[in-house]
Structures are given as structure tokens and as C-alpha cells.
N, C-alpha and C positions, 0 to 999 in steps of 0.2 A: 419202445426203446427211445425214440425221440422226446417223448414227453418225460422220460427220468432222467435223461439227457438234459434238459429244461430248467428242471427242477435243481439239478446237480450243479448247473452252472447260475443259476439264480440267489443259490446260497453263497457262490463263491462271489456273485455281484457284490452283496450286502459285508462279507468278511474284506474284500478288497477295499471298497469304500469306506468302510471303518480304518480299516490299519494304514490304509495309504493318508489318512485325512489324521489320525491322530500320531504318526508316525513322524510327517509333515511339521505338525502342531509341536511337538516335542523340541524336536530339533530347531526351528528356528529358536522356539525358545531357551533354547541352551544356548544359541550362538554369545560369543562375548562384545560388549559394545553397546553403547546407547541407543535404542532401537527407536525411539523417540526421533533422537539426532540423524540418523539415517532417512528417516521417512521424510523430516524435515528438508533434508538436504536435493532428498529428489522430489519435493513441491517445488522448493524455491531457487534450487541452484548451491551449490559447495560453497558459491563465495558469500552467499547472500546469508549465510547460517550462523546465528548462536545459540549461544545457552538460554535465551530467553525465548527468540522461538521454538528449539527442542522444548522449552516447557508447555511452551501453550499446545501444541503439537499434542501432548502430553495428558495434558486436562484435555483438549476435543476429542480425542480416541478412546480415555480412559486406559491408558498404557499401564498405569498403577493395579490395574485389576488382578487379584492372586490368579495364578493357574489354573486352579480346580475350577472356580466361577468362568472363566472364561473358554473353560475347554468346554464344560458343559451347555454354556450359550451357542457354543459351535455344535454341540452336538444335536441339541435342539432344533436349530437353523438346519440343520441337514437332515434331519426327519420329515421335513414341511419343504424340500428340496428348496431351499433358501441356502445360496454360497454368500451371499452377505455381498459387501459393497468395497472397495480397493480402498484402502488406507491413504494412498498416493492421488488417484482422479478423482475420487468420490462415486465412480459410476459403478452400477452395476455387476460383480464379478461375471455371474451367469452371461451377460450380453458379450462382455468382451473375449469370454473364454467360448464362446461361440464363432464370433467371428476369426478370432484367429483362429480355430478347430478346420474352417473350410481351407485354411490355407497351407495348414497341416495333411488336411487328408488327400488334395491335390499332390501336393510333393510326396506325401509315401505312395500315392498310387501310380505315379508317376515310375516313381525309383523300380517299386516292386514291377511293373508292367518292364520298363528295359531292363532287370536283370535276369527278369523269365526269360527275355530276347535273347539276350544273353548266354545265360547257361543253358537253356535247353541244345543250342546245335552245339556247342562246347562237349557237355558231356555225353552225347549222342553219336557225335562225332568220334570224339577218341575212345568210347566204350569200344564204337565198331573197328577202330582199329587196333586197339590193343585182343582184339577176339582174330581180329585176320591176321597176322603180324608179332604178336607177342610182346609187344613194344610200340615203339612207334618215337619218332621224332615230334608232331603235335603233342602228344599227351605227355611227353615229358617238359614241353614249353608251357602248357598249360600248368601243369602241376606244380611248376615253379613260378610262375605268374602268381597261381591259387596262394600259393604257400608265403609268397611275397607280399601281397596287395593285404592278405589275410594279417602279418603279423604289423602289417602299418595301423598306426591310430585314423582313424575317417576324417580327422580334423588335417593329421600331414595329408593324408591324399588330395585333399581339398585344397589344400594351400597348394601343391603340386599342379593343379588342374587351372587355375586361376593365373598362376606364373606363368604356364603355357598360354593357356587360350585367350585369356583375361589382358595380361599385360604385355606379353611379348606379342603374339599374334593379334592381339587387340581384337577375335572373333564373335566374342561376349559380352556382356558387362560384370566387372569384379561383384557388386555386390547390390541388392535391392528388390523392389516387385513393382509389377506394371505390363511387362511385357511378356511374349514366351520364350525372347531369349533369356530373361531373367532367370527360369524356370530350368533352363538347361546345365549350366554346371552341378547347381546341387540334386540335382534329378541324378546325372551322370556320377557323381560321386556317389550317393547313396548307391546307384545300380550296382557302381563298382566291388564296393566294398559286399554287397550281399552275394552276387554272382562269385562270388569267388572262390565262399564256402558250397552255394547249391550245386555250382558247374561237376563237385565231385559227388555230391548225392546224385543225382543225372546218371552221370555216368555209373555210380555202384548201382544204381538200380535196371538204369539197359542193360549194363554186362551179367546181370544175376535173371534177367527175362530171356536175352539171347542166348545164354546158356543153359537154356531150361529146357526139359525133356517133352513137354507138352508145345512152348517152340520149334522145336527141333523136327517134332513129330509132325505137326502143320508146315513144316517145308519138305516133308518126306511125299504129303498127299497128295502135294502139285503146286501147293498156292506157289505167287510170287511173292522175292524177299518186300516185298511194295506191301504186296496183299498182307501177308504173313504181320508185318511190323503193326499194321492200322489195326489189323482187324485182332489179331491175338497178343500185340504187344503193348500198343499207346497205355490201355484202361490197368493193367499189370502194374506198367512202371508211374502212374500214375498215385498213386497212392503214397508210397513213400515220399515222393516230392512232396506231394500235398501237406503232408504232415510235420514236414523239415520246414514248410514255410509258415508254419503256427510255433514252431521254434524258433525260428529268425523273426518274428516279431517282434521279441524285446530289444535284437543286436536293431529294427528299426526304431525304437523308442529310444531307446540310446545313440543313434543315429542322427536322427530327429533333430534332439536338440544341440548338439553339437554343429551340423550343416544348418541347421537356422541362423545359429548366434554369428556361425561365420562367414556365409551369406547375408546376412540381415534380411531372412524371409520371416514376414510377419507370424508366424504360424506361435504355435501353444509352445514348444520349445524354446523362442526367442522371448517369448514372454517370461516364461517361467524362471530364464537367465536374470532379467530384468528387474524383476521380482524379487528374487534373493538378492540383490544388490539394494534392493530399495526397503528390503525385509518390510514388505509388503505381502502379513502371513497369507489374509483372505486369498490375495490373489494364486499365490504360492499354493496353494491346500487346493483350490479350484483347477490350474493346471495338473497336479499330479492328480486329482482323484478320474479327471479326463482323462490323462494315460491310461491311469490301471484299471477303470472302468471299459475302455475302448480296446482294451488287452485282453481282458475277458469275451467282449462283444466280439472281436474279430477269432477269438480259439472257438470261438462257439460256432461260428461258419465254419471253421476251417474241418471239427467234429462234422458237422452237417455235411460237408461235400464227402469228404473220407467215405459215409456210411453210403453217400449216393453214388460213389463210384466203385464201392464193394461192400457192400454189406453183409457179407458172410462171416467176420469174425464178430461183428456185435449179433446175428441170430445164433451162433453157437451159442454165447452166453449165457 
């Protein structure tokens, strides 16, 4: 099962980096504007820029090259795992989209690790109250918390979070890398913004194991509610989260690069912002085929834990 698991998701590597690279590739080249004069502008500076260097810019890049040639030399370069060299630094694509990737996986593993913090006693909590009570005062705070935080964009919470801790309270620093208090707002925003949705997966999935017949029955034999939870409930309600957090991957990919740009954390999101402004395609095509390649690679874990915390519905198969 594992091995056509494998296979299944090795095909979706190769279809992801295809369409994510030439999807990329399209689009910048439709944008409208001198693309010459843009790249120009973020070598040398806005004021430093004319028409004569946009040309030279021009002839060194081969910016005149038709489409079809040039997508093909792209397509080429990425068979031979060659992302080519940044229009704007001359370096390396591959080295730079590495180095910022560590500052990327830092901050989602970050976010992801405190919104687990987070939602698990959130929906744990008010699952159990709303089964003793019918209601409850927390779970209706919660679910408008949920419902609130959820319909904000990540970028206002963020801006929310920085006015507090950042500038009024002065407990942070508004924006940058270096330290771990740097590390903390957009940690904290990103946790926010995911916790918000999982805190009610959590809870639908406690309340559908506590009120389950084969629960009920293990509190009839003796155990305690202690016993009862770890031993017949944790690996139960386990599963559904698991899986809700290979769907909130993409809300962190799109996360990502939003709390990067507005933290200035060096990561592949602030890059990628950068990029499109400098229509700088290489480097642009190299961040996104990092996402969708690493969106693949992390549902592929996520399939793996699923089958090792219940394996029973992939052996029906």
C-alpha cells in the first residue's frame, strides 16, 4: 500500500512541477510593462534607470527571445534539475531558493507546532463541555473567536498583532530576522489564523469519539475517564486532525507568503513577493515550484501518518 502510495504521489511531484513552472512562466509573461525596464530598475535603482539601460539589460538576458524558445530552454534546464540563475543578482536560483526554504520551514513549523498548542485543549475542552452541559459559555466564545479570526485576512491580523505588541507595548520587534523574538509575531499569527479553523475539527472529532458506543462501553468496564480518553480515545480522534492538517497546508502556503512580506522574514514567500516586482521570471518559477513541490512532499507524510495511526481503511481497499 505504501509503495503505490509512492508511486501515486511521485507522479503528482512530476505533474506539480510541470504546471506550477510553466503556469508561472505564462503569467509573468503576459504581465504588461517593460520587463527589460523592471529588472533594470531593481539592479540599479528607479532613479538610476533609462531607456538605454533597459536596453542593454535587454541584449545581456536576451529578453527578445520568442516564447516557445524560451519556455523550452526552461523546460530543458529543469530536466537536468537546473532552475537557472536570477535575472536581478546573477546568482544561482537553486542556492538562494534554498537558503531562504530554511527560513520558511522554520516559521511554518513554528506556526504549525503553536496552533496544535492551541487547538487541541480548545477543541478538547469545549467538545467536553458541550457533551456535559449542552452548551456551554467557552464553546460559544470559542466559536465566535473561530468564526472571527477565520473571516479576517492573515495580513489584518498581523497588522493587529504588531500595533499591539510591536508598537504600543514595544514587546517585539515590528519587523526582521536575527533573533527569536523576531520569530515570534509571525509564528503567532500564522498559529492564529490556522488554530482557528483546526480548534473546531478537534472538537467535531472528540465529540463524535465521546459519544461513541465502543467509548461509552470502556467507561461501563471500569476504566477511568483518564484511562478511557488515552487509551481508547487519543489514536480515534487522531486521525481526522491529522488529515485537516494536510488540508491547511495550502491556507499555510498562502500564509507564508503573506506574514513573510509583512514581517520581512527572509523566507521563499518574501522572495517570491520580490521577484514579481522585479519580474525576475527564474527566480519566480523557482519559489513557486518550492511550494508546490514541498505541498506534495509534506501530503505525502501527512498519507503516511494517517495509514500508521489506523490502517484499517487503506487494508479494506
Amino acid at each position: 500500500m505504501l509503495w503505490d502510495l509512492a508511486k501515486k504521489r511521485l507522479y503528482q511531484l512530476i505533474l506539480v512541477a510541470w504546471g506550477v513552472g510553466t503556469l508561472t512562466f505564462v503569467l509573468m509573461r503576459s504581465l504588461p510593462g517593460d520587463m527589460a525596464y523592471r529588472i533594470a530598475a531593481s539592479r540599479y535603482g528607479q532613479d538610476n534607470v533609462d531607456s538605454a539601460a533597459a536596453e542593454l539589460v535587454r541584449q545581456e538576458l536576451n529578453l527578445d527571445q520568442g516564447w516557445l524558445s524560451s519556455y523550452v530552454s526552461w523546460l530543458l534546464d529543469l530536466l537536468q534539475l537546473n532552475l537557472g540563475n536570477s535575472l536581478v543578482s546573477g546568482l544561482p536560483v537553486s542556492e538562494m531558493v534554498l537558503h531562504q526554504l530554511g527560513h520558511s520551514l522554520l516559521l511554518a513549523g513554528v506556526g504549525i507546532a503553536l496552533s496544535i498548542l492551541i487547538a487541541l485543549p480548545l477543541g478538547t475542552l469545549t467538545a467536553k463541555e458541550v457533551l456535559k452541559k449542552k452548551g456551554g459559555v467557552i464553546n460559544s466564545l470559542v466559536v465566535w473567536f473561530s468564526t472571527f479570526t477565520r473571516a479576517m485576512p492573515v495580513i489584518v491580523l498581523g497588522l493587529i498583532l504588531i500595533l499591539l505588541f510591536a508598537i504600543e507595548w514595544q514587546w517585539f520587534p515590528v519587523a526582521g530576522y536575527g533573533t527569536w523574538q523576531h520569530l515570534v509575531l509571525p509564528s503567532v499569527t500564522l498559529a492564529i489564523s490556522l488554530a482557528a479553523v483546526s480548534n473546531r475539527v478537534v472538537h467535531n472529532s472528540v465529540g463524535r469519539v465521546l459519544r461513541s458506543p465502543f467509548y461509552l462501553f470502556s467507561r461501563v468496564k471500569g476504566l477511568t475517564e483518564n484511562q478511557t480518553f488515552f487509551r481508547h480515545g487519543v489514536r480515534n480522534m487522531a486521525v481526522p486532525v491529522v488529515a485537516f492538517i494536510g488540508i491547511q497546508l495550502v491556507s499555510v502556503i498562502e500564509g507564508i507568503v503573506m506574514i513573510e512580506s509583512l514581517f520581512s522574514w527572509p523566507g521563499v514567500g518574501h522572495g517570491l513577493a520580490h521577484a514579481i516586482f522585479a519580474r525576475d521570471i527564474p527566480v519566480i518559477q523557482g519559489c513557486a515550484l518550492t511550494m508546490g513541490v514541498l505541498f506534495v512532499l509534506l501530503n505525502s507524510l501527512i498519507d503516511v501518518l494517517c495509514y500508521w495511526i489506523d490502517s484499517r481503511g487503506q487494508l479494506e481497499k
